[in-house]
C-alpha positions as CSV (number, residue, x, y, z in Angstrom):
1,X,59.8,-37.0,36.7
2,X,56.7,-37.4,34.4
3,X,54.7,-40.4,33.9
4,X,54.1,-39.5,30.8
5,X,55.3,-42.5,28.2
6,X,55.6,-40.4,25.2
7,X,59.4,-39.2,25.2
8,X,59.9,-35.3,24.7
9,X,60.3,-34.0,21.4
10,X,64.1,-32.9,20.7
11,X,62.7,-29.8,19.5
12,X,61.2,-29.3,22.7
13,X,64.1,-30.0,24.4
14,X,66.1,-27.6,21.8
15,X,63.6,-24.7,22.4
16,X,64.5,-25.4,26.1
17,X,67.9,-25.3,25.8
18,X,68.2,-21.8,23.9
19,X,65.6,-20.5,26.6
20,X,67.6,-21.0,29.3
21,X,71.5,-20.1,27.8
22,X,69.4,-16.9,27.3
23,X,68.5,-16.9,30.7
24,X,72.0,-17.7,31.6
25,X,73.4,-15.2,29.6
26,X,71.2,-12.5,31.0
27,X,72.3,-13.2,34.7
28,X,76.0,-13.6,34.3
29,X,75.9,-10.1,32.4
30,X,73.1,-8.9,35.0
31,X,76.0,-10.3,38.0
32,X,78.7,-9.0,35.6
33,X,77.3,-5.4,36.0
34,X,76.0,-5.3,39.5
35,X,79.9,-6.4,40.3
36,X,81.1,-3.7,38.4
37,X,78.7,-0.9,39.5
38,X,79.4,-2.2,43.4
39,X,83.7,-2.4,43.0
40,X,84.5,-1.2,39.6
41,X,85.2,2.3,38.4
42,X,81.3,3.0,36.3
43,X,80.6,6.4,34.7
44,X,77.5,6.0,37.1
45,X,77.3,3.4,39.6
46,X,73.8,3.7,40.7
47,X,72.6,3.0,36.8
48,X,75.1,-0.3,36.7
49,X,73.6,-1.4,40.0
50,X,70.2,-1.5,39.0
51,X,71.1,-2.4,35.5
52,X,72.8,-5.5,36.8
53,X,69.7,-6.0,39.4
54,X,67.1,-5.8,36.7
55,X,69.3,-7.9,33.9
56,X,69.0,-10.7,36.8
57,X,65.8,-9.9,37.4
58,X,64.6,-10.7,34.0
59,X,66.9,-14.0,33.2
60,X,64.4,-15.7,35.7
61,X,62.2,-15.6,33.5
62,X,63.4,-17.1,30.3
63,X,65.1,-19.9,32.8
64,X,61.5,-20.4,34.4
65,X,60.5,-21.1,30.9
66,X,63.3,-23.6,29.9
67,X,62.1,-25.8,32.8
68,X,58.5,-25.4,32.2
69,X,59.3,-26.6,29.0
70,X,61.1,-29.6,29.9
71,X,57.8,-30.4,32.2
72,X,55.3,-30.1,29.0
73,X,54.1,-27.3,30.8
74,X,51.4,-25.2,27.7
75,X,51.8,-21.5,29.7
76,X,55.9,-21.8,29.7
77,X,55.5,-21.2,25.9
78,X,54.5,-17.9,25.9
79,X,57.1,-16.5,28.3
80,X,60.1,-18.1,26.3
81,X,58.7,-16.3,22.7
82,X,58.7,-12.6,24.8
83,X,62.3,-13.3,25.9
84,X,63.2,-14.6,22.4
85,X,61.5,-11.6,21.1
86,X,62.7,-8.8,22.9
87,X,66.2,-10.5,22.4
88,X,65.6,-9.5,18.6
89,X,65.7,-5.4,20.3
90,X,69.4,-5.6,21.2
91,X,70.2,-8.0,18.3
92,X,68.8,-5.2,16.4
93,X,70.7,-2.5,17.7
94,X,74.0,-4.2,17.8
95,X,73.5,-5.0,14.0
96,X,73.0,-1.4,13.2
97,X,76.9,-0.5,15.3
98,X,80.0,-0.8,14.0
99,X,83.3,-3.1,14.7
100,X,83.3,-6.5,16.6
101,X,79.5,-6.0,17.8
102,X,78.0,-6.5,14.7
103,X,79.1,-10.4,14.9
104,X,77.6,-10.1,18.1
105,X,74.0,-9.0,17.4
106,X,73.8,-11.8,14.8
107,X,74.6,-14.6,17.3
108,X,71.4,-13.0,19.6
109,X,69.6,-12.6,16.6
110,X,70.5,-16.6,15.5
111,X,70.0,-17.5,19.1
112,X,66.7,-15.3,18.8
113,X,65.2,-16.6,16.0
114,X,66.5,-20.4,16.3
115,X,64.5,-20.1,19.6
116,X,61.3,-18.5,17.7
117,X,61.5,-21.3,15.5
118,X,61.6,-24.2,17.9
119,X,58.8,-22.9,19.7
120,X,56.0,-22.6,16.5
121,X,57.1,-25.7,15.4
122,X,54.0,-28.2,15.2
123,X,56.1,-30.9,17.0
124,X,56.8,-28.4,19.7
125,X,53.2,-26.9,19.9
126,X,51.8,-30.5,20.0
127,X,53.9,-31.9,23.0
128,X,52.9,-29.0,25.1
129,X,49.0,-30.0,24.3
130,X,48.7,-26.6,22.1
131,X,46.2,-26.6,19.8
132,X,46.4,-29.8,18.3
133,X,43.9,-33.0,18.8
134,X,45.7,-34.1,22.0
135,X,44.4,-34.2,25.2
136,X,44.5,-30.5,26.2
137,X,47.4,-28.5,28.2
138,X,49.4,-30.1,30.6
139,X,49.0,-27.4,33.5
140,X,48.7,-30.0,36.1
């Protein structure tokens, strides 16, 4: 727990939050697929394996980030804006298909964005000690 007396922004908190349901969203899809590939019927099983592996792989990050974030840690602010950006890449395609996906790709892109947002807010910048006239990052 920090010793810190100033409470955390709820932005901050926010910009957590979204950073780690996308974390948790890329490993129950990443466990989702590895499942399938190992007992399910894939068109290839090897590329769902590794799929799944590499999905679960890379929600560490973002849920690495989330909890960095809830410590005031400065450097967890740069891996949460890659995952929120490269979210915008699926959002993107998803937009572009047809059907029931396209409601799909704007939640990531909401989700996306929202977390962009929260992130570049001064409130948000400030309580990690980015560039503002506090007392520096809190790396310690």
């Amino acid at each position: 727990m920090s010793a810190d007396p100033i409470p955390r922004p709820a932005r901050l908190t926010a910009a957590a939050a979204v950073s780690g349901l996308e974390g948790l969203a890329l490993i129950v899809y990443g466990v989702y697929m590895l499942v399938m590939g190992l007992m399910g019927d894939p068109d290839n099983a090897t590329q769902a394996e590794m799929g799944g592996v590499t999905l679960i792989a890379l929600g560490v990050l973002p849920l690495a980030a989330a909890r960095g974030l809830l410590a005031r840690r400065s450097w967890s602010r740069g891996p949460a804006m890659i995952t929120h950006l490269m979210a915008l890449i699926p959002a993107w395609t998803l937009l572009r298909s047809s059907g029931g996906l396209i409601p799909l790709g704007m939640l990531v892109a909401a989700v996306a964005v929202t977390g962009l947002v929260l992130l570049i807010n001064p409130t948000t910048t400030e309580a990690l000690g980015i560039g503002g006239a506090g007392t520096g990052p809190r790396d310690a």
